[in-house]
Biopython code that builds the backbone (N, CA, C, O; Angstrom):
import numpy as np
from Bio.PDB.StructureBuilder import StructureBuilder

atoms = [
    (1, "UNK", "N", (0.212, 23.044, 24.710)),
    (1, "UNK", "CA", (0.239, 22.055, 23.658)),
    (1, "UNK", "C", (-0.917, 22.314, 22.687)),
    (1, "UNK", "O", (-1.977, 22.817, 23.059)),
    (2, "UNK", "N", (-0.644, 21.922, 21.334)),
    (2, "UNK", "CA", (-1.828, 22.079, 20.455)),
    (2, "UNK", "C", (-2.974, 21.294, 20.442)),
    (2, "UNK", "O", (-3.156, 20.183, 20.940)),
    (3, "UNK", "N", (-3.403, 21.704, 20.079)),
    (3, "UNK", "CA", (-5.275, 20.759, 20.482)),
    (3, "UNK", "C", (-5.911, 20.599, 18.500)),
    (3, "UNK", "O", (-6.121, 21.708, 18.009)),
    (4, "UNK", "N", (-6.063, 19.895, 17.932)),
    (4, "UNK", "CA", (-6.672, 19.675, 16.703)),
    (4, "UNK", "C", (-7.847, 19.586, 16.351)),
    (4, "UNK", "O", (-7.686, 18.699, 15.513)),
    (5, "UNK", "N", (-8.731, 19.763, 16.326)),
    (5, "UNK", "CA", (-10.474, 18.903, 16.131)),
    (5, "UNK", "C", (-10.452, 18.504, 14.503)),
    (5, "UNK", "O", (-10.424, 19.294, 13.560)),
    (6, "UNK", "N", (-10.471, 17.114, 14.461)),
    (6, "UNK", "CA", (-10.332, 16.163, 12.861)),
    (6, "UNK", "C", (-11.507, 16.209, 12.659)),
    (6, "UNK", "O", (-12.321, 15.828, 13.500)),
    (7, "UNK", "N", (-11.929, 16.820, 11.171)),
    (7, "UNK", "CA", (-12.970, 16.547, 10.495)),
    (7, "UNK", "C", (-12.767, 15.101, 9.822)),
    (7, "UNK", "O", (-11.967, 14.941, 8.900)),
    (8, "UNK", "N", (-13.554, 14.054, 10.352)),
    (8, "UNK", "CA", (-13.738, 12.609, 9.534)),
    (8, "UNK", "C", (-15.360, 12.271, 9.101)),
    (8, "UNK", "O", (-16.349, 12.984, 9.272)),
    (9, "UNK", "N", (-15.255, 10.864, 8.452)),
    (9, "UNK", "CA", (-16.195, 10.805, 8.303)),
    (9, "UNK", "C", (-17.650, 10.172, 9.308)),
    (9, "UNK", "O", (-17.527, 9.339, 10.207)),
    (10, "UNK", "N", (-18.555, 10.606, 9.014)),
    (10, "UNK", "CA", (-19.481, 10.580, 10.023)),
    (10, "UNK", "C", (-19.690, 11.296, 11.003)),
    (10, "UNK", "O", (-19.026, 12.329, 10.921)),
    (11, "UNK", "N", (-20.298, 11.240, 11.892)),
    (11, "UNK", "CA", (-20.814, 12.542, 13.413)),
    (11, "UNK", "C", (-19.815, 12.066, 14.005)),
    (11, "UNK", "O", (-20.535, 12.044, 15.003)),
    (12, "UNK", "N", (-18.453, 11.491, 14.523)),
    (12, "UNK", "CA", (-18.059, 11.528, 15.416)),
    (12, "UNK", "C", (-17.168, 12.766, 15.630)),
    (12, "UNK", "O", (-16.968, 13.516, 14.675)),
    (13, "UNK", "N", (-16.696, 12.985, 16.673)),
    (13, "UNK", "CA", (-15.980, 14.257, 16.961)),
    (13, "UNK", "C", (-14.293, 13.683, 17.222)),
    (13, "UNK", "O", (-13.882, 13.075, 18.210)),
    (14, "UNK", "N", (-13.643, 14.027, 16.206)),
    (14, "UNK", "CA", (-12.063, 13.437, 16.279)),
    (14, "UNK", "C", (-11.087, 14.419, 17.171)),
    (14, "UNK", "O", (-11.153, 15.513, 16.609)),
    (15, "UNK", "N", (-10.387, 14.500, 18.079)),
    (15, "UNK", "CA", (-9.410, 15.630, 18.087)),
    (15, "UNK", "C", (-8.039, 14.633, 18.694)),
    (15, "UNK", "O", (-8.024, 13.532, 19.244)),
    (16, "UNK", "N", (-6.870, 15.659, 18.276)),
    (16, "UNK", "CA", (-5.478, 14.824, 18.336)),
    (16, "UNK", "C", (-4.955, 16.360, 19.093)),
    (16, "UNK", "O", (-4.917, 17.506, 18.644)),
    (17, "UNK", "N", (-4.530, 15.694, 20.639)),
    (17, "UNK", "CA", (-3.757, 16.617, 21.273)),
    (17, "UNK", "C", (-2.369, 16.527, 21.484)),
    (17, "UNK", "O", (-1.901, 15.449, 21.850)),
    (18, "UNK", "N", (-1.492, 17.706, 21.269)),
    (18, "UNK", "CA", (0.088, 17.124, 21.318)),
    (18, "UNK", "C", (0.116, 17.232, 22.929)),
    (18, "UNK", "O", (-0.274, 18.058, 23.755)),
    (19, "UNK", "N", (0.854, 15.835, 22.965)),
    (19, "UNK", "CA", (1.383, 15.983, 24.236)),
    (19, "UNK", "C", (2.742, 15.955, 24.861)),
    (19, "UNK", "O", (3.030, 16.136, 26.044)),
    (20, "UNK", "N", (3.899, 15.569, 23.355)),
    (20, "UNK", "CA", (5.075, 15.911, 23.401)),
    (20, "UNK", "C", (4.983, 16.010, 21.780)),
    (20, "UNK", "O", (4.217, 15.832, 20.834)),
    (21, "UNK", "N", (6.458, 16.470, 22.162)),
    (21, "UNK", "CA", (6.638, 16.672, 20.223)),
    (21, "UNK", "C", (6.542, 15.601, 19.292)),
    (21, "UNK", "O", (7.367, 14.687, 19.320)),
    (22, "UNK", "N", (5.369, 15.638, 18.259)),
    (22, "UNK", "CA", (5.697, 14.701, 17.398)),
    (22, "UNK", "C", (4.687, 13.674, 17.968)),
    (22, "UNK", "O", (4.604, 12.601, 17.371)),
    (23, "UNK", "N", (3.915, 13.882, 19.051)),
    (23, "UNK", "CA", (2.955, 12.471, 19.983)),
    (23, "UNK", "C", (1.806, 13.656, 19.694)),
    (23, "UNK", "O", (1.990, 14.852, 19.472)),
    (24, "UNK", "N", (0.537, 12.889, 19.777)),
    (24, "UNK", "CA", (-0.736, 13.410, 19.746)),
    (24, "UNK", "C", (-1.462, 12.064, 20.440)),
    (24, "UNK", "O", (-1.133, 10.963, 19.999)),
    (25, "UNK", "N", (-2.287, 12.134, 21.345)),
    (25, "UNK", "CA", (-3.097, 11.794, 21.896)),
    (25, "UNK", "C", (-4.497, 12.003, 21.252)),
    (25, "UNK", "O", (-4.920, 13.156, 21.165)),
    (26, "UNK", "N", (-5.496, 10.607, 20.639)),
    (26, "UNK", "CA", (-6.162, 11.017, 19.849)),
    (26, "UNK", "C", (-7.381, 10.336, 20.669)),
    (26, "UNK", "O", (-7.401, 9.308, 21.346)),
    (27, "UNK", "N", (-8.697, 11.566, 20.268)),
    (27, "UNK", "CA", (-9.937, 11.153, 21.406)),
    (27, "UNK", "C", (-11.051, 11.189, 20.653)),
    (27, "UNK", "O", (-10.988, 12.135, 19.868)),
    (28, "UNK", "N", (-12.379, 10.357, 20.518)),
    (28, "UNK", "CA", (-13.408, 10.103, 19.619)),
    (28, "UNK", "C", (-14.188, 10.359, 20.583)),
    (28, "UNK", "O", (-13.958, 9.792, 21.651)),
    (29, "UNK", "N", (-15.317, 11.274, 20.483)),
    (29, "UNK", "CA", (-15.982, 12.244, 21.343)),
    (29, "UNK", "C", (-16.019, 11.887, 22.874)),
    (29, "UNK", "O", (-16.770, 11.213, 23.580)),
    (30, "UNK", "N", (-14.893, 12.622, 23.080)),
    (30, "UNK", "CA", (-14.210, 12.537, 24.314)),
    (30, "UNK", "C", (-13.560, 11.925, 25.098)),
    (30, "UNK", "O", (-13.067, 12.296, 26.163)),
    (31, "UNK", "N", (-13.516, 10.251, 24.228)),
    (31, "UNK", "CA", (-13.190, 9.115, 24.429)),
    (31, "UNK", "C", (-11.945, 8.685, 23.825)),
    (31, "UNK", "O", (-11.840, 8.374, 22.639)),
    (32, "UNK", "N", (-10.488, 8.673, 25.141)),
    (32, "UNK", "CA", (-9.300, 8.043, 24.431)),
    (32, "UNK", "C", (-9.213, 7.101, 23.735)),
    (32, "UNK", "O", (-9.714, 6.100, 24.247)),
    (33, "UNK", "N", (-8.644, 6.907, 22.431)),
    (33, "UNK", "CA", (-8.845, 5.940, 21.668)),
    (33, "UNK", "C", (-7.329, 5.118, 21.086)),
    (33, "UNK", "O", (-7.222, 3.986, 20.613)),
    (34, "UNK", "N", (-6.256, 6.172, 21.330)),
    (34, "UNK", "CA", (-5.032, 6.115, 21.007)),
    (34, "UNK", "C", (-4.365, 7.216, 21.430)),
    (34, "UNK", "O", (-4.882, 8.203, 21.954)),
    (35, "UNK", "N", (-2.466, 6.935, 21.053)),
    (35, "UNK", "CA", (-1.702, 7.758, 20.636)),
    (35, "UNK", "C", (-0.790, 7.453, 19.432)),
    (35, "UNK", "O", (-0.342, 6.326, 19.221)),
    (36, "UNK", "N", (-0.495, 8.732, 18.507)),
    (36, "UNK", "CA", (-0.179, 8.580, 17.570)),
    (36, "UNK", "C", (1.358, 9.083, 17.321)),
    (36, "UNK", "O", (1.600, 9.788, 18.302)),
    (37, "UNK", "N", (2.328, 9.061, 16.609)),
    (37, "UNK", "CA", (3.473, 9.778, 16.483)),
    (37, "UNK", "C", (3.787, 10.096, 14.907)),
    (37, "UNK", "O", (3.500, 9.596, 13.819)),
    (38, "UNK", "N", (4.393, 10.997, 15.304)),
    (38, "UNK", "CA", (4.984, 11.353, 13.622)),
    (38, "UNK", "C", (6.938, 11.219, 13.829)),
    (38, "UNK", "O", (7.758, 11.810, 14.532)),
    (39, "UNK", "N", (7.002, 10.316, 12.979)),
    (39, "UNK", "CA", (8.525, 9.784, 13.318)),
    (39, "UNK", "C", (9.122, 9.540, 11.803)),
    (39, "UNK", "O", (8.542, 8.672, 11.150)),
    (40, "UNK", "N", (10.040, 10.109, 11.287)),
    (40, "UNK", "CA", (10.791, 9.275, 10.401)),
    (40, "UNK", "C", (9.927, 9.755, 8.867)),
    (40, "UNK", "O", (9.800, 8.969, 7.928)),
    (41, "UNK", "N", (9.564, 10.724, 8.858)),
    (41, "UNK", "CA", (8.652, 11.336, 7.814)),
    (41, "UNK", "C", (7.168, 10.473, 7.502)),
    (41, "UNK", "O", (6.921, 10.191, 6.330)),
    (42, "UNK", "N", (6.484, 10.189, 8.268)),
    (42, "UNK", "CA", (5.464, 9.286, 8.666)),
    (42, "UNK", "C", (4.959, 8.946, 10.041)),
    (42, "UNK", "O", (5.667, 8.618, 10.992)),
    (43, "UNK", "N", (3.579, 9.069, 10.031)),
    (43, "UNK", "CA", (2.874, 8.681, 10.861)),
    (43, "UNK", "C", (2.654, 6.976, 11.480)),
    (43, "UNK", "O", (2.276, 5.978, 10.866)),
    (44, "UNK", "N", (3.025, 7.126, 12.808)),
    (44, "UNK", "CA", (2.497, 5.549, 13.063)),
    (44, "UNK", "C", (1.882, 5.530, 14.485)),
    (44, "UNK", "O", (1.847, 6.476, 15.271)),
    (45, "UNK", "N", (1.426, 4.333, 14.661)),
    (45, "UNK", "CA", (0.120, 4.208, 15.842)),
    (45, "UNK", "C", (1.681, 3.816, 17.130)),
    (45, "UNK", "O", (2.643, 3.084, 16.897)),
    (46, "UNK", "N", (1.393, 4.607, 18.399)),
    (46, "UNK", "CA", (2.232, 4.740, 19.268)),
    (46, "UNK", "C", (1.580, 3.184, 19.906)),
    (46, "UNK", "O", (2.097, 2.068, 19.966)),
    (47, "UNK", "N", (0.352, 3.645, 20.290)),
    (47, "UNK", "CA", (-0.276, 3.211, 21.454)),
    (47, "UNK", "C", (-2.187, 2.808, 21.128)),
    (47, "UNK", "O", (-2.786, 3.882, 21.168)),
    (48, "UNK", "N", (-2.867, 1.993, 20.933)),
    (48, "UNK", "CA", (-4.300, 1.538, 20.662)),
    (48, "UNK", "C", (-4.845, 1.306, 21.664)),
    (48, "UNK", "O", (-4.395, 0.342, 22.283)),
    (49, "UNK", "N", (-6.015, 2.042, 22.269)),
    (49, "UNK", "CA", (-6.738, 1.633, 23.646)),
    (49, "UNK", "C", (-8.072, 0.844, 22.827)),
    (49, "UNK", "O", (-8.623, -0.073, 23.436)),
    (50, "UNK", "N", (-8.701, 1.313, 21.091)),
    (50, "UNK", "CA", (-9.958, 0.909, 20.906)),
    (50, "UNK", "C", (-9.396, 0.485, 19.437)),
    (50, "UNK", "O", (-8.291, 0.848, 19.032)),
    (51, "UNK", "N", (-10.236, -0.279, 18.738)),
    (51, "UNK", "CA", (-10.075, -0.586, 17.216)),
    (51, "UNK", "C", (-10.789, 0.099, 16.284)),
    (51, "UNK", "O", (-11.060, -0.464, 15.224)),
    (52, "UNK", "N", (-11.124, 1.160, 16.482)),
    (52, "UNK", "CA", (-11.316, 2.105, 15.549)),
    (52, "UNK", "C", (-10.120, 3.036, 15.111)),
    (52, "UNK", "O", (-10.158, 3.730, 14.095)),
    (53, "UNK", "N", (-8.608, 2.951, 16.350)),
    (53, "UNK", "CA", (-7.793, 3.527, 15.870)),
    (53, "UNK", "C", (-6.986, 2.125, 14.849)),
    (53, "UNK", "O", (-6.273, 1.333, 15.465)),
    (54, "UNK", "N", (-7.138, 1.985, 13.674)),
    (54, "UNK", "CA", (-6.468, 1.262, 12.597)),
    (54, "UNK", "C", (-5.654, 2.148, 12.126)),
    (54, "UNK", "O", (-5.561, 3.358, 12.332)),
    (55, "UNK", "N", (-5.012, 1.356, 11.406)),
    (55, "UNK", "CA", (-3.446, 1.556, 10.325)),
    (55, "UNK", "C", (-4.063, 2.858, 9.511)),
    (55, "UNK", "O", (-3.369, 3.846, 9.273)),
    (56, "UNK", "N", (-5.196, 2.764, 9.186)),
    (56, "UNK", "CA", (-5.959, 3.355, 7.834)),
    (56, "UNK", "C", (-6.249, 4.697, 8.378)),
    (56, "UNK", "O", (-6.062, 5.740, 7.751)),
    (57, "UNK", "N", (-6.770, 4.606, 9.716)),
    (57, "UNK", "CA", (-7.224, 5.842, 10.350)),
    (57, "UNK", "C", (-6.102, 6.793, 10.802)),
    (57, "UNK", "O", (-6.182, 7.997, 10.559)),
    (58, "UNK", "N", (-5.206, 6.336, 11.363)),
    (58, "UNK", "CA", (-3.631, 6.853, 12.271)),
    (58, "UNK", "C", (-3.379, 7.809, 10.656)),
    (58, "UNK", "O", (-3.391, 9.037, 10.734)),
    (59, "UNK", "N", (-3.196, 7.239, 9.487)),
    (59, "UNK", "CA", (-2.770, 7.608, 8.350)),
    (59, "UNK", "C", (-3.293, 9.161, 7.854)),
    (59, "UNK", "O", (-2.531, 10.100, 7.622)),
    (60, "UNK", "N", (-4.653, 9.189, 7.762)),
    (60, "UNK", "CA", (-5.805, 9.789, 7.720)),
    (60, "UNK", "C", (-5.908, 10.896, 8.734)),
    (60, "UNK", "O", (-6.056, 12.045, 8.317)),
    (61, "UNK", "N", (-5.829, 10.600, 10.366)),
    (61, "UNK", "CA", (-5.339, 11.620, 11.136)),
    (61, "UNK", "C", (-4.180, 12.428, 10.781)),
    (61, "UNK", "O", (-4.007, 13.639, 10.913)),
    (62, "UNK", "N", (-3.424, 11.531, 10.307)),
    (62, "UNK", "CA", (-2.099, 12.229, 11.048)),
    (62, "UNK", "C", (-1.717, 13.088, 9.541)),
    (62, "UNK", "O", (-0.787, 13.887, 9.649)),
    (63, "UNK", "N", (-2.427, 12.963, 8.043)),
    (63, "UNK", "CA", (-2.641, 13.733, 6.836)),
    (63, "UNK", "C", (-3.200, 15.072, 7.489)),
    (63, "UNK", "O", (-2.586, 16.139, 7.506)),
    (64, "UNK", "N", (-4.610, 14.818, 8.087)),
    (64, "UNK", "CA", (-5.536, 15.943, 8.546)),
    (64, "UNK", "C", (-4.814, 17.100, 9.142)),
    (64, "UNK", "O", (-4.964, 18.299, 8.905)),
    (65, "UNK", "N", (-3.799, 16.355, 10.163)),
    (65, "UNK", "CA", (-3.295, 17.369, 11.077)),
    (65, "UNK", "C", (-1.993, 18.071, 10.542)),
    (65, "UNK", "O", (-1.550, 19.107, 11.037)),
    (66, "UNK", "N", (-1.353, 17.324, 9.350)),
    (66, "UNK", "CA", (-0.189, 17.704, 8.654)),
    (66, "UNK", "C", (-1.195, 19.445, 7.960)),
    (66, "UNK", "O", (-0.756, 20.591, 8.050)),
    (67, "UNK", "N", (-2.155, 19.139, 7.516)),
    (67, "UNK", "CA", (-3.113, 20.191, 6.517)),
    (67, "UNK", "C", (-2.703, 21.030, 7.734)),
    (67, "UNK", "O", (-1.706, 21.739, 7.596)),
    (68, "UNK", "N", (-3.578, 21.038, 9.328)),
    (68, "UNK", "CA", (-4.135, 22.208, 9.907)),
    (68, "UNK", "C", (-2.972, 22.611, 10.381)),
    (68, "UNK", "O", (-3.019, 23.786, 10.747)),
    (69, "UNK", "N", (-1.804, 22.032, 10.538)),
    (69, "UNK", "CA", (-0.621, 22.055, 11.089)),
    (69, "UNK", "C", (0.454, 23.108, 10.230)),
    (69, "UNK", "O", (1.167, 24.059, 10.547)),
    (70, "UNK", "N", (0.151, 22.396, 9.007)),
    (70, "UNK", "CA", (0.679, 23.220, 7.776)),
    (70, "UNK", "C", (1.985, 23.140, 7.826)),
    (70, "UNK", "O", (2.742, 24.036, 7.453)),
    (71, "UNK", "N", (2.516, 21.446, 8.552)),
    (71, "UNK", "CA", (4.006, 20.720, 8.732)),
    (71, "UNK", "C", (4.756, 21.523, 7.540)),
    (71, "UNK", "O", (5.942, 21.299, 7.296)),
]
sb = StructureBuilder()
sb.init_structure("model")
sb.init_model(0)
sb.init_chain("A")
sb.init_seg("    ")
for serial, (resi, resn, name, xyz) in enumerate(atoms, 1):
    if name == "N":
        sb.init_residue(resn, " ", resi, " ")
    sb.init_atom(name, np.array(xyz, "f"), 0.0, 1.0, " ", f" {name:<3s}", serial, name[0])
structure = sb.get_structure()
């Protein structure tokens, strides 16, 4: 499965791992924070373990990974 490391803002360390197609599992230095999906030509929040994963952020990830992905 692919592994991502998200450049965001500030020192934290973002990465979004696929863990099925279209799901990414997303971790803030090292710490599960969510899962995310790409469904329906758009990104949306699967699953929220912390509130740093918001509407705003899922959006923002899931742009980042479209770039490194090169969807």
């Amino acid at each position: 499965m692919d592994e991502y490391q998200i450049p965001f803002v500030g020192n934290k360390i973002y990465k979004a791992r696929s863990t099925q197609k279209n799901l990414y599992r997303i971790t803030r230095d090292n710490q599960y924070i969510g899962f995310i999906r790409w469904e329906n030509g758009g990104w949306m929040l699967e699953e929220n373990a912390k509130e740093e994963l918001t509407a705003e952020n899922v959006q923002l990830i899931g742009e980042k990974i479209d770039r490194l992905k090169k969807r």
